[in-house]
Predicted model as a PDB file, atoms N, CA, C, CB and O in Angstrom, pLDDT in the B-factor column:
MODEL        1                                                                  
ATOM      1  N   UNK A   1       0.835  -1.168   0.000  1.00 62.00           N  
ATOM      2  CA  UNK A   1       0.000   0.000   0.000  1.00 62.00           C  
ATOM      3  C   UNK A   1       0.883   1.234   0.000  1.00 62.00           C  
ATOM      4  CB  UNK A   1      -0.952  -0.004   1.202  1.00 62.00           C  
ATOM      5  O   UNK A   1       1.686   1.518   0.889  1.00 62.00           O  
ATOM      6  N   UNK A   2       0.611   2.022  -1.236  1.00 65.00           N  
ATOM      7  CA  UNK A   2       1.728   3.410  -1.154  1.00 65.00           C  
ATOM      8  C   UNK A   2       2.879   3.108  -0.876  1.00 65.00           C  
ATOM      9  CB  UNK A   2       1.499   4.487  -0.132  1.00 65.00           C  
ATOM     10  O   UNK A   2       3.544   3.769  -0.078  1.00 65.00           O  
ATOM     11  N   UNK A   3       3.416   1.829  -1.614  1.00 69.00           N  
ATOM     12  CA  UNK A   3       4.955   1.628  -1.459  1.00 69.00           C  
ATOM     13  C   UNK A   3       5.344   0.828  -0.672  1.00 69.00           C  
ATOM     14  CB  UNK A   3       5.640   2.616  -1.126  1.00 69.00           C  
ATOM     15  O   UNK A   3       6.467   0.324  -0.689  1.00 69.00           O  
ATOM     16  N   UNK A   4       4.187   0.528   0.385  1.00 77.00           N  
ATOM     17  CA  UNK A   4       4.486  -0.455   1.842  1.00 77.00           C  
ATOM     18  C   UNK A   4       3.925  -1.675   1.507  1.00 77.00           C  
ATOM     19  CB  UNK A   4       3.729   0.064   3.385  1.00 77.00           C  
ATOM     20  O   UNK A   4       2.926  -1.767   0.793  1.00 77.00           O  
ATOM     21  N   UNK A   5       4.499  -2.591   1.969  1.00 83.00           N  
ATOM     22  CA  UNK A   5       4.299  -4.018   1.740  1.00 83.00           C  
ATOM     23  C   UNK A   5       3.421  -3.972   3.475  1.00 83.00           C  
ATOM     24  CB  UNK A   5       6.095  -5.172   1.408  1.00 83.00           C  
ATOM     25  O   UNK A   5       4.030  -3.229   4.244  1.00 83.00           O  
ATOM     26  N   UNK A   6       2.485  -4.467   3.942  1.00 85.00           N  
ATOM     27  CA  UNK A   6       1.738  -4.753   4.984  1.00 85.00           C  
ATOM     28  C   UNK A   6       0.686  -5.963   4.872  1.00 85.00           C  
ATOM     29  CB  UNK A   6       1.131  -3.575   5.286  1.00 85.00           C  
ATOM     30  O   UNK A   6       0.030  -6.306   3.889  1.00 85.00           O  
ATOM     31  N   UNK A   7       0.723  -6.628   6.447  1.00 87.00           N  
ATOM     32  CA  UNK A   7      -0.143  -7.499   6.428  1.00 87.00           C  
ATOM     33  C   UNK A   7      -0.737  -7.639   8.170  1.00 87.00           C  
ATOM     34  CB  UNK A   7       0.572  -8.805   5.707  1.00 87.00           C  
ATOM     35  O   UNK A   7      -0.200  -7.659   9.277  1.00 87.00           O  
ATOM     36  N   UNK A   8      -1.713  -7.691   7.799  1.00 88.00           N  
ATOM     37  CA  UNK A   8      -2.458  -7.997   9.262  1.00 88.00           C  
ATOM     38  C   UNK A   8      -3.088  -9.430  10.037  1.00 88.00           C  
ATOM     39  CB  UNK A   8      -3.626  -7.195   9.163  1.00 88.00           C  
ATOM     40  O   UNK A   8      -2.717 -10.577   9.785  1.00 88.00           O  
ATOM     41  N   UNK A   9      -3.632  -9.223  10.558  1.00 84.00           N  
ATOM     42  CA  UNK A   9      -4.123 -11.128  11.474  1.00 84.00           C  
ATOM     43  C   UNK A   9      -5.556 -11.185  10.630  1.00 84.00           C  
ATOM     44  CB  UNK A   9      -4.595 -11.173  14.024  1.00 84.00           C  
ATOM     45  O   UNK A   9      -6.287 -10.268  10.257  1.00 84.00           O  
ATOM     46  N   UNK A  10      -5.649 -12.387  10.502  1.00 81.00           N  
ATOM     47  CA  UNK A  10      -6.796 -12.601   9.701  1.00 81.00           C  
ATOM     48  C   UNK A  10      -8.236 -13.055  10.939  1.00 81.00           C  
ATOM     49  CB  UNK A  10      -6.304 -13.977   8.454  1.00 81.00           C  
ATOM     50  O   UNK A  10      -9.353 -13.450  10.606  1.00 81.00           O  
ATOM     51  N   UNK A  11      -7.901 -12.910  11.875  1.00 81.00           N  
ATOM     52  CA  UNK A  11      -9.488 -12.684  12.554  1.00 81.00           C  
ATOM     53  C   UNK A  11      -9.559 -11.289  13.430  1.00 81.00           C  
ATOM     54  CB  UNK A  11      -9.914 -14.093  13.747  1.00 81.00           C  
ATOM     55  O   UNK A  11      -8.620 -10.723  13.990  1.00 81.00           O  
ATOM     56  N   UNK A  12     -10.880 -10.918  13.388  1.00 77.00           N  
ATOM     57  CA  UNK A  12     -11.237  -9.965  14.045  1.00 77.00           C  
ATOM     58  C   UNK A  12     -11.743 -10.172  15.072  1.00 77.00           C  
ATOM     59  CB  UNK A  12     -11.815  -9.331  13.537  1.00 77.00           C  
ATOM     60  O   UNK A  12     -12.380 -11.219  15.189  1.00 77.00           O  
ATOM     61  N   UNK A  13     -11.649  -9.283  16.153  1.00 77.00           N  
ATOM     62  CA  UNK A  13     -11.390  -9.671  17.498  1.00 77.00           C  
ATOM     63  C   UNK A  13     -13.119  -9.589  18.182  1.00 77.00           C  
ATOM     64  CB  UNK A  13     -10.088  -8.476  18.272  1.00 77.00           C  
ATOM     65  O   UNK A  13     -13.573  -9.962  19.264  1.00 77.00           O  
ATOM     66  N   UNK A  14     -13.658  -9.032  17.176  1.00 73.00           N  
ATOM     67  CA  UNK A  14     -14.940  -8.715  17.315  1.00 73.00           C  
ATOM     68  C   UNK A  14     -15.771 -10.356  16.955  1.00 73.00           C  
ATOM     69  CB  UNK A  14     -15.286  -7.311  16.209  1.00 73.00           C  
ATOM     70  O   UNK A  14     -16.038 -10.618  15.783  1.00 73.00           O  
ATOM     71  N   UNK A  15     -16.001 -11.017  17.696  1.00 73.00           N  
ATOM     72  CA  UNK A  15     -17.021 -12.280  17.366  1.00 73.00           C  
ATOM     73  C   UNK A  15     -16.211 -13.447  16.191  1.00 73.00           C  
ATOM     74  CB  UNK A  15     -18.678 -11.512  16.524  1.00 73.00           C  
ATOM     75  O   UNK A  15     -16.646 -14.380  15.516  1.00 73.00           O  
ATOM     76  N   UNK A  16     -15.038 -12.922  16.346  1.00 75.00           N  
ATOM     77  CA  UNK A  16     -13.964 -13.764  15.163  1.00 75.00           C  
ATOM     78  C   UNK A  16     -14.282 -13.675  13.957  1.00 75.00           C  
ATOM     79  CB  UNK A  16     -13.835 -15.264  15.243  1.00 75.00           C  
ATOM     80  O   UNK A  16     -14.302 -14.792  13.438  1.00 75.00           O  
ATOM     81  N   UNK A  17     -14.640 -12.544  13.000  1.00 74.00           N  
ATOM     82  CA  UNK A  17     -14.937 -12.408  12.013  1.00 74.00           C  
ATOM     83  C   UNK A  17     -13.972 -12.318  10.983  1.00 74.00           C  
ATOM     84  CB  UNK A  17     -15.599 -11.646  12.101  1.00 74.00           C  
ATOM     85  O   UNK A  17     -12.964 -11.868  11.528  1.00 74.00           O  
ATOM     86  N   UNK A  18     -13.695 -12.550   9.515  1.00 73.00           N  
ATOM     87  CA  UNK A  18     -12.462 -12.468   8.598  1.00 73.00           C  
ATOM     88  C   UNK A  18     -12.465 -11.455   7.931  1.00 73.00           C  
ATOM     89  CB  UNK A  18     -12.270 -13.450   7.710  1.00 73.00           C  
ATOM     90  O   UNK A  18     -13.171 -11.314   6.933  1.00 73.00           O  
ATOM     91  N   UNK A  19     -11.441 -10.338   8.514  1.00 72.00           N  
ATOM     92  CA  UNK A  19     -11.458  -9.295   7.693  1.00 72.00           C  
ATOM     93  C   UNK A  19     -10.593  -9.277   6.277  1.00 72.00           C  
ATOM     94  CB  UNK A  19     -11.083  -8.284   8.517  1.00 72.00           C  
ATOM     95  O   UNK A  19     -10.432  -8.325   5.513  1.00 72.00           O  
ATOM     96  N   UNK A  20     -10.129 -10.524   6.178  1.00 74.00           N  
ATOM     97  CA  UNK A  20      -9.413 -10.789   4.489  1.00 74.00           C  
ATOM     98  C   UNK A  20     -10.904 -11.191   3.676  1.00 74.00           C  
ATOM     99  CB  UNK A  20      -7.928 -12.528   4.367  1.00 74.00           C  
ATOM    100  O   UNK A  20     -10.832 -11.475   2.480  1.00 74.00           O  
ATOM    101  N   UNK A  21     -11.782 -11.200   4.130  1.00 79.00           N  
ATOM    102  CA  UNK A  21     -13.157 -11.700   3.396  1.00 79.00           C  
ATOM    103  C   UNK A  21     -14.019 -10.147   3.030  1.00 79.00           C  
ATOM    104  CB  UNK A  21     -14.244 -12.900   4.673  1.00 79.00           C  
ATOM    105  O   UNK A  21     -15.125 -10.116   2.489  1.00 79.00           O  
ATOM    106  N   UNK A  22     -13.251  -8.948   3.450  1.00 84.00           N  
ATOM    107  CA  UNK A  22     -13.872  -7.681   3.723  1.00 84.00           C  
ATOM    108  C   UNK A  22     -13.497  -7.023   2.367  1.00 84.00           C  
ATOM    109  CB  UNK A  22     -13.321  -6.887   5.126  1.00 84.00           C  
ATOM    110  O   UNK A  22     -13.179  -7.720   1.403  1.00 84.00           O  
ATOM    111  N   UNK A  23     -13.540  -5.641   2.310  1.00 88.00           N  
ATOM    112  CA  UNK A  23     -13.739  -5.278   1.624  1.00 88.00           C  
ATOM    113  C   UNK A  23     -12.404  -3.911   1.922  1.00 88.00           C  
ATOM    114  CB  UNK A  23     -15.183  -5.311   1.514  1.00 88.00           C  
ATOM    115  O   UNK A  23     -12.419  -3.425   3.053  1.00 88.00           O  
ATOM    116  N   UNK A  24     -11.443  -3.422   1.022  1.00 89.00           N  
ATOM    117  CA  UNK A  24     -10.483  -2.427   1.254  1.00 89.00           C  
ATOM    118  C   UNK A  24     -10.931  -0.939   0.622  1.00 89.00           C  
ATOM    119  CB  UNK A  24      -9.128  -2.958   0.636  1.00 89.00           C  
ATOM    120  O   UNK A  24     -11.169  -0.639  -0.547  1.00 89.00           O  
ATOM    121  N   UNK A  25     -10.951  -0.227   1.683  1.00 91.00           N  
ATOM    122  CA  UNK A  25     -11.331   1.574   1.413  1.00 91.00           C  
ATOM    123  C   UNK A  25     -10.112   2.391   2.222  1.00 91.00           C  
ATOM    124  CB  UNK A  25     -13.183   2.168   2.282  1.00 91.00           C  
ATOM    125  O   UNK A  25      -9.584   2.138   3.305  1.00 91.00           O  
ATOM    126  N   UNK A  26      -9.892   3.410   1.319  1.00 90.00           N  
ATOM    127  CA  UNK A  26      -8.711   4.019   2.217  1.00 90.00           C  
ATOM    128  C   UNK A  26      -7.870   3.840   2.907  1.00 90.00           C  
ATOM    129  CB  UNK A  26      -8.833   4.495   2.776  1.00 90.00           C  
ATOM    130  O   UNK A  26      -7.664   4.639   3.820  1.00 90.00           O  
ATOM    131  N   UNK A  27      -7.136   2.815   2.742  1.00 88.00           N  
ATOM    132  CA  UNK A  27      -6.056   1.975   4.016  1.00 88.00           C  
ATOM    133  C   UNK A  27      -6.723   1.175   4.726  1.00 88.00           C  
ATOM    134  CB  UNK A  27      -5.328   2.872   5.185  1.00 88.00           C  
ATOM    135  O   UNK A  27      -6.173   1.229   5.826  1.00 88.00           O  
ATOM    136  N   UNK A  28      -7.561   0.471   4.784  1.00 91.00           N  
ATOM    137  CA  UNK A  28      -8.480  -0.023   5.865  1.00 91.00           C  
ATOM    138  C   UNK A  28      -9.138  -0.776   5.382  1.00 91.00           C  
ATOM    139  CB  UNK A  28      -9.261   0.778   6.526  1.00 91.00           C  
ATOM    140  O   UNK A  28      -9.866  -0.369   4.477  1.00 91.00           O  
ATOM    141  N   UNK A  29      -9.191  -2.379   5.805  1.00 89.00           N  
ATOM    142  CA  UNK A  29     -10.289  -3.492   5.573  1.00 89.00           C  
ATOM    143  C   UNK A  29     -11.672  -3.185   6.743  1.00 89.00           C  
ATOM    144  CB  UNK A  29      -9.447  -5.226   5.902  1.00 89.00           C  
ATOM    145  O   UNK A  29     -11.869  -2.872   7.917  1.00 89.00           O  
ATOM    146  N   UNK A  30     -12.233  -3.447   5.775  1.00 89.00           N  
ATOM    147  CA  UNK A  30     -13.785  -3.634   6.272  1.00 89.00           C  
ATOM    148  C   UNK A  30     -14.245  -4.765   6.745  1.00 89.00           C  
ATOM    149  CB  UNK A  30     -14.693  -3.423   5.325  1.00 89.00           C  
ATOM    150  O   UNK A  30     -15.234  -5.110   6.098  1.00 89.00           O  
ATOM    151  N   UNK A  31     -13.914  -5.660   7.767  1.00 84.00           N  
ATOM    152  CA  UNK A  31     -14.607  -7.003   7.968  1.00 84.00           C  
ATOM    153  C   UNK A  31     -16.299  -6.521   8.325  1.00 84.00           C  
ATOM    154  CB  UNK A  31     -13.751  -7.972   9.409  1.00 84.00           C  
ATOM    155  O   UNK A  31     -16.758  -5.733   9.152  1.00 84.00           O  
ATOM    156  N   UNK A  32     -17.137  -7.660   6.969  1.00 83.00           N  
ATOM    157  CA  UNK A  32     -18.212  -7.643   6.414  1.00 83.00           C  
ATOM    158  C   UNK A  32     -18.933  -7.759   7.956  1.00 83.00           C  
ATOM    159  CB  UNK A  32     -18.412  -8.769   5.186  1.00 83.00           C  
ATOM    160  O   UNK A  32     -19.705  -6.927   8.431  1.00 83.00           O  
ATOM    161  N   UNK A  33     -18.610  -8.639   8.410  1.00 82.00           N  
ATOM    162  CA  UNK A  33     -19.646  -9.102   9.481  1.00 82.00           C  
ATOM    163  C   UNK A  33     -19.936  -8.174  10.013  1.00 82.00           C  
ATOM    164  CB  UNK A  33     -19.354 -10.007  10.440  1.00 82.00           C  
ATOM    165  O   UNK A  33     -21.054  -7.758   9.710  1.00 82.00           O  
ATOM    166  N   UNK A  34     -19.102  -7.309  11.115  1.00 82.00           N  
ATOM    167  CA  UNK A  34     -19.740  -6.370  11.683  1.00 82.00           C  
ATOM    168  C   UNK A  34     -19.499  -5.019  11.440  1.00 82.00           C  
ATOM    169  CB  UNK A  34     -19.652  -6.557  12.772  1.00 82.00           C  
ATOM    170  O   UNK A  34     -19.717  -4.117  12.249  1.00 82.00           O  
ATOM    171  N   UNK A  35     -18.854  -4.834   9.840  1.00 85.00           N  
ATOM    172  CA  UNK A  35     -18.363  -3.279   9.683  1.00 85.00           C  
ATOM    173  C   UNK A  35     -17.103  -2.725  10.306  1.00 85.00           C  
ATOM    174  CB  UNK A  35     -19.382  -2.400  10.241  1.00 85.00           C  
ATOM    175  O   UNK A  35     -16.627  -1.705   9.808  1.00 85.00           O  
ATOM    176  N   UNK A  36     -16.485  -3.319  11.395  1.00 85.00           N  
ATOM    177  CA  UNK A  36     -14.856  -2.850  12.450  1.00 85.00           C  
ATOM    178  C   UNK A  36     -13.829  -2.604  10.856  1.00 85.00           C  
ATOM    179  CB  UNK A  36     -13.900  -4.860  13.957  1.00 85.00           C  
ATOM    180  O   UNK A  36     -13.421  -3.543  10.173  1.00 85.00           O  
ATOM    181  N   UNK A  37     -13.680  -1.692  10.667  1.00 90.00           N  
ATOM    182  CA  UNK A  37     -12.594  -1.139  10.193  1.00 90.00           C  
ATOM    183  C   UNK A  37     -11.410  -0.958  10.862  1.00 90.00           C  
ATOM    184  CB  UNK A  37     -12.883  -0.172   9.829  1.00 90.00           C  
ATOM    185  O   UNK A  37     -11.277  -0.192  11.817  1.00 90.00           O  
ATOM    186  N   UNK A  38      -9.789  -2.241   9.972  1.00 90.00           N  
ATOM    187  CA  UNK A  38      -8.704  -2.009  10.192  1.00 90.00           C  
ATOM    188  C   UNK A  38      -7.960  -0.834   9.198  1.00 90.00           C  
ATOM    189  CB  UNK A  38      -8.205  -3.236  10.213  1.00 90.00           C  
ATOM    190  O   UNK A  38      -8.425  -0.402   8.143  1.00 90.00           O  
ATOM    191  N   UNK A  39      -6.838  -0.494   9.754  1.00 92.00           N  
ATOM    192  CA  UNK A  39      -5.829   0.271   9.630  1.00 92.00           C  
ATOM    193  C   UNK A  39      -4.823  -1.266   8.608  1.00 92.00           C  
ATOM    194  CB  UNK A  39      -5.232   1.008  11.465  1.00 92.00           C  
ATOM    195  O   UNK A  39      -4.466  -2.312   9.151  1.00 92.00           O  
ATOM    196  N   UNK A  40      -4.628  -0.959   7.310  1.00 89.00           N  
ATOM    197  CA  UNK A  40      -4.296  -2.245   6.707  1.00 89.00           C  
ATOM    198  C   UNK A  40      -2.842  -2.326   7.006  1.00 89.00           C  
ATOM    199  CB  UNK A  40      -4.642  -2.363   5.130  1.00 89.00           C  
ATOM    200  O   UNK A  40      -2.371  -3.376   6.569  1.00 89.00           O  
ATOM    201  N   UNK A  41      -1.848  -1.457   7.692  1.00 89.00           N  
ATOM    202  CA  UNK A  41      -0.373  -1.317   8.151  1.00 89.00           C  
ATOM    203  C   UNK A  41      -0.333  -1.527   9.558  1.00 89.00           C  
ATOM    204  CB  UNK A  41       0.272   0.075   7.836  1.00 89.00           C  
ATOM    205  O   UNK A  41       0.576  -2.260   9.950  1.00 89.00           O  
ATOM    206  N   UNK A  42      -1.057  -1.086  10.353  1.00 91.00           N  
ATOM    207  CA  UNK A  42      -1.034  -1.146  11.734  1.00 91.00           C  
ATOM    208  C   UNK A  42      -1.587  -2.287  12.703  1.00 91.00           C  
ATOM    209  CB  UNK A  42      -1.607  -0.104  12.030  1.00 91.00           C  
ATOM    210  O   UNK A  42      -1.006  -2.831  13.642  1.00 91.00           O  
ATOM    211  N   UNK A  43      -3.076  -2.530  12.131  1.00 91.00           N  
ATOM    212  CA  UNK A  43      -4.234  -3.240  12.645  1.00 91.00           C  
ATOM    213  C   UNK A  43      -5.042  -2.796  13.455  1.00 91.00           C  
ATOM    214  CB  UNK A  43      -3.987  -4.187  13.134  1.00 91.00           C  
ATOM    215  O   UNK A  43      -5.762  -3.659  13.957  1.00 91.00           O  
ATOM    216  N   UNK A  44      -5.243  -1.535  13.857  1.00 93.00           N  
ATOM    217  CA  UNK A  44      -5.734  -0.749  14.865  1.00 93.00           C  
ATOM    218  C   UNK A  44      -7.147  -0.674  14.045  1.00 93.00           C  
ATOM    219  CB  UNK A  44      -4.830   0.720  15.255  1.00 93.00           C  
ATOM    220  O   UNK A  44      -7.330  -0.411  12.856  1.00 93.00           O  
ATOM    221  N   UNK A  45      -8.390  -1.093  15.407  1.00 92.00           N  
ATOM    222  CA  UNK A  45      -9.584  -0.518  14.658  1.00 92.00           C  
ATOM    223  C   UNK A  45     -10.021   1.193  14.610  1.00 92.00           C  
ATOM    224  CB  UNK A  45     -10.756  -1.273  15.303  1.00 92.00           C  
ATOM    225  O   UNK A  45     -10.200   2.006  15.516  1.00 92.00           O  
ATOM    226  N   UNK A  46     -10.086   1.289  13.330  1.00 92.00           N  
ATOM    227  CA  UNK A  46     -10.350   3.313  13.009  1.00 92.00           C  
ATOM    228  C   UNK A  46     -10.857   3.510  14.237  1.00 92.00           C  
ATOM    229  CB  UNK A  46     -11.712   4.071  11.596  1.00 92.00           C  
ATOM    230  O   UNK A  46     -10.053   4.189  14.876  1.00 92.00           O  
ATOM    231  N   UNK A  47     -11.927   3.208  14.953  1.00 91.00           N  
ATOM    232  CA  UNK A  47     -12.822   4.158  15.575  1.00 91.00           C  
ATOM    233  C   UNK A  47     -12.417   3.209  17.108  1.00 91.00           C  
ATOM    234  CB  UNK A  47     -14.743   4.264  14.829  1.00 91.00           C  
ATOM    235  O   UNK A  47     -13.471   3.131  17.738  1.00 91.00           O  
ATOM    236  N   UNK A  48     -11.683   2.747  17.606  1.00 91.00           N  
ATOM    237  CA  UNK A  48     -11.529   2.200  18.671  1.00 91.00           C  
ATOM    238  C   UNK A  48     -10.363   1.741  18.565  1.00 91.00           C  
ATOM    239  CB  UNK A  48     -12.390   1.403  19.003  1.00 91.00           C  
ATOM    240  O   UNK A  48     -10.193   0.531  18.412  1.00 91.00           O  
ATOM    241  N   UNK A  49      -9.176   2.740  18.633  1.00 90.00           N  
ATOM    242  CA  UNK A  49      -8.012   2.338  18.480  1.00 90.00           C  
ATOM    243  C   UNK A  49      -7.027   1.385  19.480  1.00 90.00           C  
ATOM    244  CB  UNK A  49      -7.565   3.392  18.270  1.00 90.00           C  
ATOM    245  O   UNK A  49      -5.938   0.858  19.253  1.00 90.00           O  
ATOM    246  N   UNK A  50      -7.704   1.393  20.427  1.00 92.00           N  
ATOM    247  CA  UNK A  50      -7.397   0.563  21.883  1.00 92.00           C  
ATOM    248  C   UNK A  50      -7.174  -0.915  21.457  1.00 92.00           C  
ATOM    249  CB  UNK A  50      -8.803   0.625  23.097  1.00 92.00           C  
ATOM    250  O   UNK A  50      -6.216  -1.585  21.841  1.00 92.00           O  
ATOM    251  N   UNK A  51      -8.327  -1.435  20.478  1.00 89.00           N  
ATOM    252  CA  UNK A  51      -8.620  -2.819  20.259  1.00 89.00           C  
ATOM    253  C   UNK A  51      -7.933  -2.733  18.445  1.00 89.00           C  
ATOM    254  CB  UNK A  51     -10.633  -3.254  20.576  1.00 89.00           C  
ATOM    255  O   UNK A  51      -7.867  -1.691  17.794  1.00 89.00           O  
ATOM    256  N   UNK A  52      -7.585  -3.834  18.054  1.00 88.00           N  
ATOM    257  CA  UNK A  52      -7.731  -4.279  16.538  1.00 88.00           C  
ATOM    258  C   UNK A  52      -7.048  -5.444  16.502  1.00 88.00           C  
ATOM    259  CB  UNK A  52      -7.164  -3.296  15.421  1.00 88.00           C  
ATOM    260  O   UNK A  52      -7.019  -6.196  17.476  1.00 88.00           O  
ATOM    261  N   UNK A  53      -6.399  -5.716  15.303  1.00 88.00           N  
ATOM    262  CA  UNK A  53      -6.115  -7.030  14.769  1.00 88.00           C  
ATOM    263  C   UNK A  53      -4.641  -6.975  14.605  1.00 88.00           C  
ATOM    264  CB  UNK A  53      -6.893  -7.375  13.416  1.00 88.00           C  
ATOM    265  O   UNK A  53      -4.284  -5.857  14.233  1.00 88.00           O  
ATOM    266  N   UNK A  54      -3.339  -8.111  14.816  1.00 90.00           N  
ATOM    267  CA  UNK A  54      -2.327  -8.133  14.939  1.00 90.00           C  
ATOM    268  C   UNK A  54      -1.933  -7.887  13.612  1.00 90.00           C  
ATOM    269  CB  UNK A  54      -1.964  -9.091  15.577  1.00 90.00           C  
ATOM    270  O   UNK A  54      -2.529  -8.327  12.629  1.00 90.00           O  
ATOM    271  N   UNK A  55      -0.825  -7.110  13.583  1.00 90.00           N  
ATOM    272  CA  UNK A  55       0.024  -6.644  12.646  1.00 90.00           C  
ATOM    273  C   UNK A  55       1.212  -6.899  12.436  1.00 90.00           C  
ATOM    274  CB  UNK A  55       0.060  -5.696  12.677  1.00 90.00           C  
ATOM    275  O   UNK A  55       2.043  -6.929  13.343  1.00 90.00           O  
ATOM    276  N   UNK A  56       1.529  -7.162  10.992  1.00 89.00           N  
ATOM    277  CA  UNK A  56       3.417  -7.685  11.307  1.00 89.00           C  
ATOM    278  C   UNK A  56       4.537  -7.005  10.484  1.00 89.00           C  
ATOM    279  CB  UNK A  56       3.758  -9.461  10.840  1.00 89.00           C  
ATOM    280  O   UNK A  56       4.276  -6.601   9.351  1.00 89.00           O  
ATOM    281  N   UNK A  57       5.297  -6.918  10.807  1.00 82.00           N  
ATOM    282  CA  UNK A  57       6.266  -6.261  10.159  1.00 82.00           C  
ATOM    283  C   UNK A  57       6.801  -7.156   8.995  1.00 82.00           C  
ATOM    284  CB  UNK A  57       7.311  -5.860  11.131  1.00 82.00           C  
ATOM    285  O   UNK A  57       6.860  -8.385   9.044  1.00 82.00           O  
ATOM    286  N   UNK A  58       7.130  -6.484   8.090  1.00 85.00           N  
ATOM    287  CA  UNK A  58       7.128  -7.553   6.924  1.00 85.00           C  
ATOM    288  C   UNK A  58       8.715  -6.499   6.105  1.00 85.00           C  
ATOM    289  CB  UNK A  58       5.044  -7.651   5.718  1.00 85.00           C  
ATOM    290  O   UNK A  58       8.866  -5.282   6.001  1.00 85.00           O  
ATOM    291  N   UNK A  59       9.385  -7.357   5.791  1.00 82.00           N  
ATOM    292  CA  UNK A  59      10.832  -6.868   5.295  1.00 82.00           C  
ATOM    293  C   UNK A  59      10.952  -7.443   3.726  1.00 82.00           C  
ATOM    294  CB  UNK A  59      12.204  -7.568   6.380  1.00 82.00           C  
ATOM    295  O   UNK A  59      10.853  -8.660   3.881  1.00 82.00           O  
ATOM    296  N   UNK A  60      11.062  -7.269   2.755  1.00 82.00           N  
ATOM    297  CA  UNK A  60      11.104  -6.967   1.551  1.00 82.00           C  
ATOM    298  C   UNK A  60      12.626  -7.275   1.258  1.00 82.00           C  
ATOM    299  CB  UNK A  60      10.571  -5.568   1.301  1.00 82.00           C  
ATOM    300  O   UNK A  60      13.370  -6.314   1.456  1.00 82.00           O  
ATOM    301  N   UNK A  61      13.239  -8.471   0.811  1.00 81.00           N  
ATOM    302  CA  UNK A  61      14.370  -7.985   0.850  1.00 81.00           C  
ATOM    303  C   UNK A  61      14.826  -8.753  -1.074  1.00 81.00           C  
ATOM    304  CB  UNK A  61      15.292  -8.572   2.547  1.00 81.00           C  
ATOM    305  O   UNK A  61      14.103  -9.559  -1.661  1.00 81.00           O  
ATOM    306  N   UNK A  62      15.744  -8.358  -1.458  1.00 82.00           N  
ATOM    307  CA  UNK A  62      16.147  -8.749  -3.223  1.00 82.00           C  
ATOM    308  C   UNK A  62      17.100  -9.698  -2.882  1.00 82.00           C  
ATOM    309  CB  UNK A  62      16.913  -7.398  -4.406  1.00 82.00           C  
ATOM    310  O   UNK A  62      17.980  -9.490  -2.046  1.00 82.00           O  
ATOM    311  N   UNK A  63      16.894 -11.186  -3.773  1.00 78.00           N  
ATOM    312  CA  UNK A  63      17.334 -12.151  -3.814  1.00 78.00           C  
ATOM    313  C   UNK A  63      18.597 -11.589  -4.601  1.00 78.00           C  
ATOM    314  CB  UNK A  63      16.445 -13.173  -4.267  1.00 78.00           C  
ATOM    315  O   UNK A  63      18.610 -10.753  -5.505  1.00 78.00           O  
ATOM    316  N   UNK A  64      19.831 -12.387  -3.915  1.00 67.00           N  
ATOM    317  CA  UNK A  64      21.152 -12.145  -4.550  1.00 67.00           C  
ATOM    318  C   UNK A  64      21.141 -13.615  -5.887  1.00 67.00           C  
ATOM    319  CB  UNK A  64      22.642 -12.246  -3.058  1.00 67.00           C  
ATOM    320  O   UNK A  64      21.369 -13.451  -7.085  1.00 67.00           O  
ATOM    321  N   UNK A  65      20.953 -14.383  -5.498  1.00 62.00           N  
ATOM    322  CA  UNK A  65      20.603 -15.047  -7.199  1.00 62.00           C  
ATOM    323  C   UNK A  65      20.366 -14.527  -8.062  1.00 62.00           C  
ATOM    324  CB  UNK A  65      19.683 -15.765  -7.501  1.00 62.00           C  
ATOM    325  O   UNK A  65      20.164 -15.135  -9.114  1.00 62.00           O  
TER     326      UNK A  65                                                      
ENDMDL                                                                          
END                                                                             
């Protein structure tokens, strides 16, 4: 996303819902079930930043082969 390679936990913490089954707007998956919008770099839910979904650091690196 904008140059960043990112990936987040694939359940939502909300009733265990799959936010890879959601839908992406502005940086942010939509898990369908209950609407909780992630932060697609961070995992933080938009509107309740306290709670969201695990996030990982992900390193990009060029094969010397």
């Amino acid at each position: 996303m904008n140059g960043k390679v990112c990936a987040i936990g694939g359940v939502c913490y909300y009733e265990g819902g799959l936010p890879e089954k959601g839908l992406i707007e502005n940086g942010h998956v939509i898990c369908l079930w209950h609407g909780m919008a992630f932060d697609l770099c961070g995992g933080k839910d938009v509107c309740m930043p306290q709670f969201g979904v695990e996030a990982f650091v992900l390193v990009v690196r060029k094969d010397s082969a």
